[in-house]
N, C-alpha and C positions, 0 to 999 in steps of 0.2 A: 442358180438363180437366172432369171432371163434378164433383158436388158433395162433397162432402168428409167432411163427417158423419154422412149415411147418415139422418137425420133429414127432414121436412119443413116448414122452417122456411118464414114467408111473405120473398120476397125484392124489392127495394125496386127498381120498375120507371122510376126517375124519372132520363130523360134531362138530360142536364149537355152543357158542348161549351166549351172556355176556350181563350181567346187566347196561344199558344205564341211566347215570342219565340224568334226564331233554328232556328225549326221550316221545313223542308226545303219548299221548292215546289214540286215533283211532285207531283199527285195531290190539293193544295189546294183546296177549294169553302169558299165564302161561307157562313157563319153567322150566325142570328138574332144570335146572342151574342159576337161573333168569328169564329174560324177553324178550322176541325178537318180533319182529314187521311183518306186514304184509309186499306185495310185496313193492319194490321200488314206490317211484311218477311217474307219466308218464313223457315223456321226449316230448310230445309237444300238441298241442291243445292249445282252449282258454285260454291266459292267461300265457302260457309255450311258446314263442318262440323257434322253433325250430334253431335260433343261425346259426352263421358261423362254419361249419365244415371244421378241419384241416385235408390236407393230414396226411396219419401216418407220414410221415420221417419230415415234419412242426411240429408234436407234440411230435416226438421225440429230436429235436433241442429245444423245451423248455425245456424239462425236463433237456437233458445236461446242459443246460445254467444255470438251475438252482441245480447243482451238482447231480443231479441225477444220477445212473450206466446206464445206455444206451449202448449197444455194439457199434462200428463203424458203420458204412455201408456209401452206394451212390447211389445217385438216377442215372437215367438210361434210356435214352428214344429210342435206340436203342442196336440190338443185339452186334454188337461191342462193345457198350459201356457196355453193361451188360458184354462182354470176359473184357475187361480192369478192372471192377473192380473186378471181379472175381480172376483175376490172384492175384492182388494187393494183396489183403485179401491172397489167397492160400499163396504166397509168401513171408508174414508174420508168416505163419506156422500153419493156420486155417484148419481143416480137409476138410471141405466144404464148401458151402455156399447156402442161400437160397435166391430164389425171388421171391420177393413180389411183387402183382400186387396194384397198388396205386389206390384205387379206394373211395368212400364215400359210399361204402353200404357193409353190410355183406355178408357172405358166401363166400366170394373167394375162402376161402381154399376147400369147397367140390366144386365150381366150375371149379377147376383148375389151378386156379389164384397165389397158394404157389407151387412152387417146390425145392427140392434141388441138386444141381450138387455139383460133386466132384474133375472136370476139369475145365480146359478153355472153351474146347471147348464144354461140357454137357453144361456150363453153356450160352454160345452164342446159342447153339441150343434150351434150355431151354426158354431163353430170346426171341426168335423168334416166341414162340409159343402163350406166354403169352402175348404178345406186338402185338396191336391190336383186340385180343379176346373180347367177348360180355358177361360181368358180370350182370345180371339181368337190362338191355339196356344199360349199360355203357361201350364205348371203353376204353379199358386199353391202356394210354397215355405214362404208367411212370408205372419204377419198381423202388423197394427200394433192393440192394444187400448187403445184411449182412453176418456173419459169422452163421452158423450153430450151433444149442448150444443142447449139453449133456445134455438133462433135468431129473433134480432126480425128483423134484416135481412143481406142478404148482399153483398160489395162484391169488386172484382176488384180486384189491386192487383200490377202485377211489373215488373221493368227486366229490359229487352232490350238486347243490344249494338245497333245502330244504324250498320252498315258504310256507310253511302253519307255522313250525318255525320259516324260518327268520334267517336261520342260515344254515353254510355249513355240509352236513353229509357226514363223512369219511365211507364206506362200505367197509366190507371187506369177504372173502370167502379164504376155502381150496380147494373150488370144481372152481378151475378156466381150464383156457383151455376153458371153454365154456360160454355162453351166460351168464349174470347175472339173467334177466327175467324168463328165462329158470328155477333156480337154487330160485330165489324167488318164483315158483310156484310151482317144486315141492321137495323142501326142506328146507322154509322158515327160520326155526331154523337154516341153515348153511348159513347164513350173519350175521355178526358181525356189527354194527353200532352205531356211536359215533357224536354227533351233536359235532364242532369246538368251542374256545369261541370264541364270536365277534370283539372281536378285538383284543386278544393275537393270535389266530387260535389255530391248535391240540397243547395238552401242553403235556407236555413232557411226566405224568403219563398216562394219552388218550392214546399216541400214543405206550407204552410198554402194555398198557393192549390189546391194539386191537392186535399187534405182541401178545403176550401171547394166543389169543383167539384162534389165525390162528393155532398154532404150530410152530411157529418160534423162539422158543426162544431160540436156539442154533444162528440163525440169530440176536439177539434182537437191536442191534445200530444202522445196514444196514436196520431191518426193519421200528422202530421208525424214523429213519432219512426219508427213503423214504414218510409214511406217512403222515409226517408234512410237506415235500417238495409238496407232490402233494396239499396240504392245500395252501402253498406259493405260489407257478406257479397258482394257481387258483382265487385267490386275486390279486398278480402282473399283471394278464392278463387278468382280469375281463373275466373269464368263466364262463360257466352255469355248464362243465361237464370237469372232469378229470379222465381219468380213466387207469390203464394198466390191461392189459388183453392178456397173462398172466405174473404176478412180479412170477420169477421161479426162482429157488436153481438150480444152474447150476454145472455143471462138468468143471474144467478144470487143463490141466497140471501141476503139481508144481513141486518144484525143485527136483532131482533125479530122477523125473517120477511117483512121487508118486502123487495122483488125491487131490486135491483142490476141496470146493465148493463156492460157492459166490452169491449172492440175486443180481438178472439183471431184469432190465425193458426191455421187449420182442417186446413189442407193445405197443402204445399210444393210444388212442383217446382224446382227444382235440373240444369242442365245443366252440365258443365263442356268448359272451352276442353283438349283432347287434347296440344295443343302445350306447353299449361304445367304439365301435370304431372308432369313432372322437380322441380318446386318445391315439388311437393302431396302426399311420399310418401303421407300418409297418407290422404291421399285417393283417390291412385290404390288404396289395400288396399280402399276400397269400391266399385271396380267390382264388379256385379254378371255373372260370366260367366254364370251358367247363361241369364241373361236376352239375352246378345250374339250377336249374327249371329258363325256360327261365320269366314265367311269377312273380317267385322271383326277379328276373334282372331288368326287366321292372317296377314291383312295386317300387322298393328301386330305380330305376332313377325318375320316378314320385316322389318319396315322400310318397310313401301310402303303408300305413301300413296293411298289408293283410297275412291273413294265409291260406290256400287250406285246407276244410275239405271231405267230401267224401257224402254229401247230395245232392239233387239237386235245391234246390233256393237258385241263389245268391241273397247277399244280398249288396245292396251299400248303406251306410249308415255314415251321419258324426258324430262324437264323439264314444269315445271308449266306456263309458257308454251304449250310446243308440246303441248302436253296438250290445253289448250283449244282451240290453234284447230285440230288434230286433228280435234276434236269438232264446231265450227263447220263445214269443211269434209266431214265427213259429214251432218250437217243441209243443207248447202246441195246435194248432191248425194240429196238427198232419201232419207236414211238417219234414223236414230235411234239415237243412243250410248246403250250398256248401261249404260257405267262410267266416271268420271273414275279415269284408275290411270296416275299420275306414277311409275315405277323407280328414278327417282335419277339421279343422274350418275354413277356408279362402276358399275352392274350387271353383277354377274359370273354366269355360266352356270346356277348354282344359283336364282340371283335371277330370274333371267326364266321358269325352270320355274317357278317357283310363284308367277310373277303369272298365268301358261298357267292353274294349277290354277285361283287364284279367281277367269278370267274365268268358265272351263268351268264349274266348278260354279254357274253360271244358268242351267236349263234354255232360256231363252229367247234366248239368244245362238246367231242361226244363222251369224252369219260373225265373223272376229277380225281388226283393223288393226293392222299392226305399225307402227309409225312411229318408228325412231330415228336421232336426231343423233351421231355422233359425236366427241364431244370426249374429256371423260376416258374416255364407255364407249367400249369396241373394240368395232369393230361384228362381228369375229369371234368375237368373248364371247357375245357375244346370236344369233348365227346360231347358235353350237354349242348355247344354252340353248332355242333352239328345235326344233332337233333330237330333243334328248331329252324336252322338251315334247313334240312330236305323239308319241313312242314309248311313252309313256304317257297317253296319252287314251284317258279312257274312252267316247269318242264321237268319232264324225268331223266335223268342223267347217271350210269353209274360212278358211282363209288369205291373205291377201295381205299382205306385207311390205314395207316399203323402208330401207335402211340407207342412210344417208351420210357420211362425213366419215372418220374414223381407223379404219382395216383394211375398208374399204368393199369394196375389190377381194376380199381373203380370204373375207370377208361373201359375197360373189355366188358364189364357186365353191362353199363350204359349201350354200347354198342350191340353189345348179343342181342338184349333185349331190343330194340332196335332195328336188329336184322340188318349191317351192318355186313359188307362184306370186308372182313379184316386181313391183316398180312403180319408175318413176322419180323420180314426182314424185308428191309428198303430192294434189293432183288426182287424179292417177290412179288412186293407190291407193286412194282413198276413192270413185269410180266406179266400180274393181273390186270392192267391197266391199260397198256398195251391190245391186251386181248379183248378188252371189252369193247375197246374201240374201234378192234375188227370185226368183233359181234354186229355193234353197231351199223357199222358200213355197206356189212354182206345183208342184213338185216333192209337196211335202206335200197338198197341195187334188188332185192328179190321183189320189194314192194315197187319200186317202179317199174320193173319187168312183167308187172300183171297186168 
C-alpha cells in the first residue's frame, strides 16, 4: 500500500529483525540479532482466496469500533460534499486536510488520487478533480476527508492469516509509508514477525517485544494495545488480512502550544475470509460491486467457486481436490491454467453453462478442460450443460472433455453426437488440451505474419 496521508512526513529507516519463537523454518537465514524470515506468503492464488476487500474508510470504522486511534474523517461523493466536510474538520482547528480517493487497488497516491487542501474551497476544487478520475481502470466514486497529520515517523504494522502455520502472524516494519512486498525483498531483516497464540491471540509480552523491535518504545501501551487490537478486529471479523499502512507518531498541538506526539492508524486495509460471511451480514452490505470483477459477481451468484489465474486453459472442473490436480496435470503437460473453477458436487445443466460463460469471458483462454467425476453430478447433466454452453458462445474455443462415473455412458452419446472432442483419461485430456492451445497460437502467429 502506498502512504496514507498524502503528506511528506520524514519516515524512520531503522532496521530491527527479532527472534520469533515457534516461527516456521522454510526460508529461515541467520541474523546479527536472531532470526527473521523470508518474504511475506502470497496474498492470493490456489488455495489463498483473494477475500472481500474493504473500502479504506469500512476498515477504518472497524478498527475504531474496536478502540483503535483512528483520526475522524467522511466519506464524500461529490465536490460540495468534500467543501462540507472540509470546513467541518478546518473549523474544529485541523490545519488541513486530505483526500482520499476510495478505491481497491494501490498507487493512488502517485496517481493523483491523495491530495491535500488547506481551504474550503482548495478542498471542493481538490474534490472535483479526484472525483471521477481513472485509477488503474477504476472510477473514483467516493473520497475519504480526513485531517491532515504532522508526521514525525512512519511504521508498518498488520496480521496476516498464516496458512502453512495455522496460526495469525502480526508483521511489523520501521520502513512503513511504503509497500510491505516492496520492503520484504529488499530488506527482509526490517520485518519483525510474531505468530498470535491460538486462541488467547497477541499476548501481552508479543505484543511489547514486537513495539520494542519497531523503535516504539517511548510509544510502548499505544503500540502493544494497537497490535493486539488488529489480532482482535481480525478474529472478530473473520479476516484474512489486517493491516495499517502507515501506524505513524504524529504531531499535534498541546496545551500552551507546546507539540504532543501520539501513535495514529493512518490507513487501513481490511480483507475479509468470502466463506464466513454468512456470519458477517453486515459486512457482506459493504461489499463494494461497482469495484468487483464482474465475473467474481457472477460466480458467487452461481455458487461456484472460481479464482482468475493468468494461464490460458480453462479449466471447469467438479471437486476442489480434482480441481487442483486438474490444474497440476496441465502444468505438467506443459500448459497453463486460466482458472481454479470447482462446480460443486450437484451441477445441474444450468450450472455448467455459466461456469462456460466465466471461463469465456477471458479473452485469453484459447482452449477449455472439462474434467468431471461422477458422483452426485450426472455426468449426462454436465454433457447436456455443455451443449447449450458452446450454443451460446460467443467465440469458438476448443474443447476437450472427460466425464466419468454416474451417467458416464449417456455423457458419451450426448457428446458424440455433439462432436465433442472427448478424453479418457485426465492425461489425456490435459495433452489434448495443451495442444489445442498450440494449434491455436501457431494458428494466431501465421495469421499475423500475412
Amino acid at each position: 500500500m502506498g502512504r496514507g496521508d498524502g503528506t511528506e512526513g520524514s519516515a524512520c529507516h531503522v532496521s530491527h529483525s527479532i527472534r520469533v519463537p515457534g516461527a516456521p523454518g522454510p526460508g529461515r537465514k541467520a541474523g546479527s540479532h536472531g532470526r527473521r524470515l523470508g518474504p511475506p506468503p502470497p496474498r492470493a492464488g490456489p488455495g489463498y482466496a483473494a477475500g472481500m476487500k474493504l473500502q479504506e474508510f469500512h476498515a477504518r470504522e472497524l478498527l475504531h469500533a474496536a478502540g483503535l486511534p483512528v483520526p475522524p474523517g467522511r466519506v464524500a461523493t461529490t465536490p460540495d460534499e468534500v467543501a462540507s466536510a472540509a470546513a467541518e474538520l478546518l473549523d474544529a482547528g485541523h490545519r488541513a486536510v486530505v483526500v482520499k480517493a476510495q478505491v481497491l487497488v494501490g498507487g493512488r497516491g502517485k496517481a493523483g488520487g491523495v491530495k491535500l487542501a488547506s481551504t474550503v474551497d482548495e478542498a471542493r476544487a481538490v474534490g472535483a478533480a479526484i472525483l471521477g478520475m481513472d485509477i488503474k481502470g477504476i472510477t473514483v466514486r467516493k473520497v475519504l476527508v480526513a485531517p491532515a497529520a504532522d508526521i514525525a515517523h512512519e511504521f508498518y504494522l498488520g496480521a496476516v492469516l498464516d496458512r502453512a502455520a495455522q496460526r495469525i502472524l502480526v508483521m511489523g516494519s520501521a520502513q512503513g509509508g511504503v509497500e510491505i512486498e516492496q520492503v520484504a525483498k529488499e530488506s527482509p531483516e526490517a520485518i519483525v514477525r510474531m505468530h498470535a497464540h491460538p486462541h488467547l491471540g497477541l499476548l501481552d509480552w508479543q505484543a511489547r517485544q514486537i513495539a520494542f523491535a519497531l523503535g516504539l518504545g517511548e510509544h510502548l501501551g499505544a503500540a502493544a494495545a494497537i497490535a493486539k487490537g488488529l489480532v482482535r478486529v481480525m478474529v472478530d471479523n473473520d479476516a484474512d488480512l489486517v493491516e495499517v499502512n502507515p501506524l505513524a507518531i504524529v504531531r499535534e498541538p498541546g496545551p500552551g502550544g507546546a507539540a504532543s506526539e501520539r501513535l495514529v492508524c493512518l490507513d487501513a486495509k481490511i480483507t475479509l475470509d468470502d466463506s464466513a460471511l454468512v456470519r458477517h451480514p453486515d459486512l457482506e452490505a459493504r461489499r463494494d460491486l461497482g469495484e468487483e470483477d464482474p465475473a467474481d459477481t457472477e460466480a458467487r451468484k452461481q455458487e461456484i467457486n472460481f479464482i482468475h489465474l493468468d494461464g490460458s486453459i480453462g479449466c471447469l472442473v467438479n471437486g476442489a481436490g480434482l480441481a487442483m490436480t486438474t490444474m497440476d496435470l496441465v502444468k505438467r503437460a506443459g500448459g497453463e491454467p486460466a482458472n481454479f473453477l470447482d462446480i460443486g458436487g450437484g451441477a445441474k445443466a444450468e450450472h455448467v453453462s455459466a461456469a462456460m460463460r466465466l471461463i469465456l469471458a477471458d479473452p485469453k483462454v484459447r482452449a477449455i478442460l472439462v474434467n468431471i467425476f461422477g458422483g452426485i453430478t450426472r455426468g449426462d447433466e454436465v454433457a447436456r450443460g455443455l451443449v447449450e454452453a458452446r450454443s451460446q458462445q460467443i467465440r469458438e474455443v476448443p474443447m476437450v472433455v472427460r466425464i466419468v462415473g454416474t451417467n458416464a455412458a449417456e455423457a458419451a452419446g450426448i457428446l458424440r453426437a455433439a462432436s465433442f472432442v472427448t478424453a479418457t483419461s485426465l492425461e489425456e485430456a490435459a495433452e489434448r488440451a495443451v495442444a489445442a492451445v498450440r494449434g491455436a497460437e501457431a494458428a494466431a502467429t501465421s495469421e499475423a505474419a500475412r
